[in-house]
Each structure stands twice: as structure tokens, then as C-alpha cells.
C-alpha positions as CSV (number, residue, x, y, z in Angstrom):
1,X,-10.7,-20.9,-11.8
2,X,-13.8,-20.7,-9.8
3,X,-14.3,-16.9,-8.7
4,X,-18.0,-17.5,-7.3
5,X,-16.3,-18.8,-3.9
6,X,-14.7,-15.1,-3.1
7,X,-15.8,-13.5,-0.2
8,X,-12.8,-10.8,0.3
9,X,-11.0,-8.4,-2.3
10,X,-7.8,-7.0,-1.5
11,X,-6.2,-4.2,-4.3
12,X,-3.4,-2.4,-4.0
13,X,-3.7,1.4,-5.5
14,X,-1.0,3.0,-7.3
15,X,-0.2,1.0,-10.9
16,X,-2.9,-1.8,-10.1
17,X,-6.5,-0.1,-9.0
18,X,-5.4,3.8,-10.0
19,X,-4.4,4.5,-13.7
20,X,-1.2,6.0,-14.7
21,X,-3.2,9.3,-14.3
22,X,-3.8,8.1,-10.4
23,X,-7.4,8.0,-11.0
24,X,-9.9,5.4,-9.9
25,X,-12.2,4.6,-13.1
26,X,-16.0,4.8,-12.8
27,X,-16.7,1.5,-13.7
28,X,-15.4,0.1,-10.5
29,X,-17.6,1.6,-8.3
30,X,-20.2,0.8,-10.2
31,X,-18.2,-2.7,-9.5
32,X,-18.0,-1.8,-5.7
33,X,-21.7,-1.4,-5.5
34,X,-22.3,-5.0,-6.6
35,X,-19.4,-6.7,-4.6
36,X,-21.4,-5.2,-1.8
37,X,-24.8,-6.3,-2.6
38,X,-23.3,-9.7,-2.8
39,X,-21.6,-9.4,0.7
40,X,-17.8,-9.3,-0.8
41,X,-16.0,-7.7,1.5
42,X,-13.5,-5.0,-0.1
43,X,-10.2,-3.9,1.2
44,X,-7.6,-1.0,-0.4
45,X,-4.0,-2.3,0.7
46,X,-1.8,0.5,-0.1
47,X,1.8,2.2,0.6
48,X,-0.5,5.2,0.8
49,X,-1.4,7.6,3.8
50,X,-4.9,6.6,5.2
51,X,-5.8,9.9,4.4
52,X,-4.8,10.2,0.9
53,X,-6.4,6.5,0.1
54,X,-9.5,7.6,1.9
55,X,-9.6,10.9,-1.1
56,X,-9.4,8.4,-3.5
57,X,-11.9,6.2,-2.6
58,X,-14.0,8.8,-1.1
59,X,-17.2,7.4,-2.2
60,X,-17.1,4.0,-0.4
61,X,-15.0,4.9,2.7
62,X,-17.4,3.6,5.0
63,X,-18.1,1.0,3.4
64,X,-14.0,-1.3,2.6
65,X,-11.3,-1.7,5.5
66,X,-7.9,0.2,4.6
67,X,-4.7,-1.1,4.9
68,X,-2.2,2.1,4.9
69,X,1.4,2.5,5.3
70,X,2.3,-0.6,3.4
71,X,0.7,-2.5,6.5
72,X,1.8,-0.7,9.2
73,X,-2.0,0.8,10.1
74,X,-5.6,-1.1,9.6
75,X,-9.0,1.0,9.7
76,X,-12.1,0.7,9.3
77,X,-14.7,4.3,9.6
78,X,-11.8,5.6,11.4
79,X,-11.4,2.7,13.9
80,X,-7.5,1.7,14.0
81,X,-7.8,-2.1,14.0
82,X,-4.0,-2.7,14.0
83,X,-1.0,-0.5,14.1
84,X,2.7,-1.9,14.0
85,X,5.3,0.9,14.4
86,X,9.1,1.3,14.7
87,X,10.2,2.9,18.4
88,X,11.4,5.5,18.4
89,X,15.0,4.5,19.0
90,X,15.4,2.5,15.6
91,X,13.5,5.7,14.2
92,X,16.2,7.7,14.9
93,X,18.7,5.4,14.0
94,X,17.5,5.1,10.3
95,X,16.8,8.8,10.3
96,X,20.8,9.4,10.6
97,X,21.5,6.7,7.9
98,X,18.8,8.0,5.3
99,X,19.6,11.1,5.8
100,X,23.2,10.5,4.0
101,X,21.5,9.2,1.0
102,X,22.5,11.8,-1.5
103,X,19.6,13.2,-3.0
104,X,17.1,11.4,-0.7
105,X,14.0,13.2,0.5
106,X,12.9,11.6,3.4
107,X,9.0,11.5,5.0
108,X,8.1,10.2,8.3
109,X,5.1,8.3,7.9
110,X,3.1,9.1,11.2
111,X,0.0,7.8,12.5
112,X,-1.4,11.9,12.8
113,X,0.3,13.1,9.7
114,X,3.2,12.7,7.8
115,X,6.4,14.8,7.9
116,X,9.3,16.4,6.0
117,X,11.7,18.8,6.1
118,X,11.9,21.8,3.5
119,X,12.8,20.2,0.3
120,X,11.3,22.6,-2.1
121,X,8.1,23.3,-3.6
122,X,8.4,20.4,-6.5
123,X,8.9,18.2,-4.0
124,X,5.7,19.2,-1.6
125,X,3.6,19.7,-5.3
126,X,4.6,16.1,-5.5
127,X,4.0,14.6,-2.4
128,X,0.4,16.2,-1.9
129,X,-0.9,13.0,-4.7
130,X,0.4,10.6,-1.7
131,X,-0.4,12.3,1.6
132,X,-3.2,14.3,2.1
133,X,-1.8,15.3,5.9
134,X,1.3,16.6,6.1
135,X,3.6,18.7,8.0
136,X,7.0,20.2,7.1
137,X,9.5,20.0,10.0
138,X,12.9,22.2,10.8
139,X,13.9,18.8,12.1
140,X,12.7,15.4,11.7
141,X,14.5,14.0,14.8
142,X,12.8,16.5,16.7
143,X,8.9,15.1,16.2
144,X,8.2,13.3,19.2
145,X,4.3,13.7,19.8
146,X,3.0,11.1,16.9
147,X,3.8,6.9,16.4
148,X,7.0,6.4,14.0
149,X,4.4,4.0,11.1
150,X,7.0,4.2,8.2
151,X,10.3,6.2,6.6
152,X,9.7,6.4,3.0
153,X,12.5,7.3,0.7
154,X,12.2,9.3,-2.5
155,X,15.6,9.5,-4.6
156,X,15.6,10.4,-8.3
157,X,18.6,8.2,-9.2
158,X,16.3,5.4,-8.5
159,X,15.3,3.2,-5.7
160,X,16.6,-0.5,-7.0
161,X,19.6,0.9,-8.4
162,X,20.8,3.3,-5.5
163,X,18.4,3.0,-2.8
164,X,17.4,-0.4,-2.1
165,X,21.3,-1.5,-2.4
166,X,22.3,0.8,0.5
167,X,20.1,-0.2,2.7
168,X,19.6,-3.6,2.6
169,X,21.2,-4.9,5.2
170,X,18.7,-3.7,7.7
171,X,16.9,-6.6,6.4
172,X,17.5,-8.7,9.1
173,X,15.9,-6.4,11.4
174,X,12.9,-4.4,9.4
175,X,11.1,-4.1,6.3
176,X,13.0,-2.9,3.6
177,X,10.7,-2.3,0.6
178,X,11.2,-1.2,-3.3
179,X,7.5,0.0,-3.2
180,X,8.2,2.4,-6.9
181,X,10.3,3.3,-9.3
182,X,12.2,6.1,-7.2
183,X,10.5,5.0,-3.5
184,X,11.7,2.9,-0.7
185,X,9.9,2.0,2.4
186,X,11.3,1.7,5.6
187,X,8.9,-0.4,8.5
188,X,8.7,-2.7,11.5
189,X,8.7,-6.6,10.4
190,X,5.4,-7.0,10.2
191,X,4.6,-4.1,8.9
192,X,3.4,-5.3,5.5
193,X,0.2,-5.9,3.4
194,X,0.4,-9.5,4.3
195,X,0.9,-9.7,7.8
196,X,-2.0,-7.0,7.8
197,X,-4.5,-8.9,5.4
198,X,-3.9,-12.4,7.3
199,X,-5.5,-10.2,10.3
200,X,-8.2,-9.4,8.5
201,X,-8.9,-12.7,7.0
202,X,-8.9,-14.5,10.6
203,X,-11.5,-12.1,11.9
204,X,-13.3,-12.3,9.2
205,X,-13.1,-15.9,9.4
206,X,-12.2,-15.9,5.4
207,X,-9.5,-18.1,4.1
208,X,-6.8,-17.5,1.7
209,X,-9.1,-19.7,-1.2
210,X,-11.8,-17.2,-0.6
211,X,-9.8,-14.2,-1.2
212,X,-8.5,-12.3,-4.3
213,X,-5.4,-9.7,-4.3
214,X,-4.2,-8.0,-6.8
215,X,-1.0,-5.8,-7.0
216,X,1.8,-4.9,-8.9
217,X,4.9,-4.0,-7.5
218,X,7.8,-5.5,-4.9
219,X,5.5,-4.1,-1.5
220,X,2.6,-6.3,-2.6
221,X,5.0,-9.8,-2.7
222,X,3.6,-10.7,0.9
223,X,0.0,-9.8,0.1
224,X,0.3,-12.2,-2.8
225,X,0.8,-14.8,-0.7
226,X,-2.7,-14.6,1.6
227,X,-4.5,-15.6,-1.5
228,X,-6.1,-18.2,-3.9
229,X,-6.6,-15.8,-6.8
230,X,-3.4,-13.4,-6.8
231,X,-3.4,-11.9,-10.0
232,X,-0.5,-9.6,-11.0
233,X,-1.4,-6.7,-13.2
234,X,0.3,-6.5,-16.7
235,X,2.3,-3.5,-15.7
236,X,3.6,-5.4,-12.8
237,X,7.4,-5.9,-11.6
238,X,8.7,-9.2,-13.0
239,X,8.9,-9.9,-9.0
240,X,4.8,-10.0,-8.6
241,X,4.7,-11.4,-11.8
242,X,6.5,-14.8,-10.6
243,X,5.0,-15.4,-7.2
244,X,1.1,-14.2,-8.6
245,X,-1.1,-17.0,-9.7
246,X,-2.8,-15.6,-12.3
247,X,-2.2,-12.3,-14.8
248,X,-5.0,-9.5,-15.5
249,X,-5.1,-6.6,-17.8
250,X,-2.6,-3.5,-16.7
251,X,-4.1,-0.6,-14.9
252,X,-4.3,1.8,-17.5
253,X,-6.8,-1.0,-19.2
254,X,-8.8,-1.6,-16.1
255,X,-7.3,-4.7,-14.8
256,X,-8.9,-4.8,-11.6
257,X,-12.3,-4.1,-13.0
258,X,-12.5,-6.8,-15.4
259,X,-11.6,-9.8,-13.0
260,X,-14.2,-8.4,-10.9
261,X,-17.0,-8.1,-13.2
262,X,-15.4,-11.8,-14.1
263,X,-15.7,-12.7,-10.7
264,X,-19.8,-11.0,-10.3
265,X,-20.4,-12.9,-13.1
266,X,-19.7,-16.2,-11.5
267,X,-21.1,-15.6,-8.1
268,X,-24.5,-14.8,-10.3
């Protein structure tokens, strides 16, 4: 395994870069500073809002290119690189069948701001960690001024087991992504951290043996794919697991981190 070739990072955030606690250690941007000297160019590829991964990773955000909505949005200092949304016909359309999911709480994934409809404080206490612009809606049918990025799905009785099983057979048309334990993801084809990331790559003009990914869960599969040194966490689904090249530690013991200092080490 020779790391000292790598010239692009891609991570996703929640259960691979983030711990359990959703917090970015402060060893990696110690990290950060040192991919950056080196000329490494860094890029968070997350289901996230661009607004909530910019919180997070406050500190560098002029400095890495986002990937947000699972694929569906690229920026970099607030310049939209590449946005692939639904129209607004299939929006509706998958608004009337999510919205007979029992138990579902369902967010429109804008390009402004995301939106819901009143489900209760919990819910909104809960949803501030993922989206850090939001707006809550009588009606979701009725927003009309904003691009249709992503549905996302929340359902308590879980999203493999009752979610992903239900929907499924829009697969032929869309992106239909278990991106958590209780979350589903709802996109345009291309839509995805790898259709996104191969973008990046080809104007960068960095290939897939110069690039490391890391992820853990069934919305990073694609991402996987775009590089050399894909390393699942230890946390990760069995899914990422099988299609990764290589294994790291799990989040909550700074997986990320150490096959970066790994990889410093090597391009020293």
C-alpha cells in the first residue's frame, strides 16, 4: 500500500469522520493543516445539509470542496459546482407515496433550506444536528420557490426493515438510499457521492489511484468505487465492508485520522 501517491481525500461524516458523539476530533485538523501544506486536496462527502457540514467543519470551510445531499450539490466557498435535482413533478409524486409511510417524517432537502411539516418538537430537537437551515411548512407540496436536491425519510421502525423494502422499486428510476439506521434517501440518479467525486477528480485531473475515501454506510457504496485506497471504517455496514479495499479503525477510535497521519507519514 503506497499512500505517498494521494493527492485527494474524500470522508464521509456521520459514523466515519464524526464520533458517535457527532464531533470532529482535534487531531484531525491538526491532520487537515498538513494535508494542506502538502497540497492534498480534501473533500467532506456527506448525506448532510451544506450548511450543517459547513458547522462542523467550520474551521477549514474555505479551504475542502463539500459534497452535500448525498451528491446531489458540490461547493466550494459557496460556489455551486454541480447540482443534480429531482423536478418537480417526480417530487410530488414521491411526496404522495412517502407520505403513507406510517410513522415516516419526511424533509425536503432544498438547495435554500430544508423543509418539514410540524412533527413535534423531538423531531425538530433532532433534526437541528443534520440541518442547520430549515423551515417548517403547513404543506410540503406547496414549496415551490427552492430546487427539489433530496427527500429524506426518518421512520423509527427502521429504514432496511420497513423503509427501504417499500420503496424500492423506484429503483429503476432514482436513487433509493439506506443512508442510517432509521434514514432513507430519496434523489435523482446521479445524485450520489460517486457520480459527484468522479466530477471532482476529472477537474482536478486526479485519478481514482491517487485518491482515498473513506465511509461507512450503504450511501457511500458508489464513492467507494472512485478510489484506490477505499477503506471502510470498523463500524461500517457489512455492505461497505465488502466492496472497500482496505479496513481502518471505527470512528469512535479515530479511524480517519490514523490512515492519514499513515498516509503524511509516507508522503514525508
Amino acid at each position: 500500500m503506497d499512500l505517498s501517491k494521494i493527492k485527494l481525500v474524500a470522508t464521509d461524516m456521520d459514523g466515519t469522520l464524526l464520533n458517535s458523539r457527532g464531533e470532529v476530533s482535534q487531531s484531525f485538523f491538526y491532520l487537515f493543516d498538513e494535508l494542506k501544506e502538502l497540497g492534498v486536496t480534501f473533500v467532506a462527502a456527506s448525506g448532510r445539509q451544506y450548511y450543517s457540514i459547513l458547522h462542523k467543519l467550520n474551521a477549514i470551510k474555505d479551504d475542502m470542496i463539500v459534497i452535500a445531499e448525498n451528491g446531489a450539490l458540490t461547493m466550494h466557498r459557496d460556489q455551486e459546482l454541480q447540482t443534480t435535482e429531482i423536478d418537480r413533478d417526480t417530487y410530488l409524486e414521491l411526496l404522495e407515496i412517502t407520505q403513507k409511510l406510517e410513522g415516516s417524517q419526511v424533509i425536503l432537502c432544498g438547495r435554500k433550506k430544508a423543509y418539514i411539516e410540524d412533527y413535534g418538537k423531538p423531531f425538530e430537537n433532532m433534526l437541528n444536528e443534520f440541518y442547520g437551515k430549515y423551515e417548517i411548512v403547513k404543506d410540503l407540496s406547496e414549496v415551490i420557490d427552492d430546487q427539489y436536491l433530496k427527500i429524506a425519510i426518518c421512520n423509527e421502525k427502521g429504514s432496511e426493515q420497513y423503509l427501504y423494502p417499500a420503496l424500492k422499486h423506484l429503483e429503476n428510476r432514482l436513487k433509493v438510499k439506506v443512508s442510517g439506521k432509521v434514514w432513507l434517501d430519496l434523489s435523482h440518479n446521479d445524485a450520489n457521492k460517486g457520480h459527484a467525486l468522479k466530477n471532482v477528480q476529472k477537474s482536478l485531473d486526479i485519478s481514482t489511484d491517487e485518491t482515498m475515501v473513506f465511509g461507512d454506510y450503504n450511501n457511500d457504496l458508489e464513492m467507494m468505487s472512485r478510489a484506490k485506497y477505499s477503506f471502510a471504517m470498523q463500524n461500517a455496514h457489512p455492505n461497505v465492508k465488502e466492496v472497500a479495499n482496505y479496513m481502518t479503525k471505527s470512528n469512535d477510535e479515530n479511524g480517519v485520522e490514523y490512515m492519514l497521519s499513515k498516509m503524511i507519514e509516507a508522503k514525508k
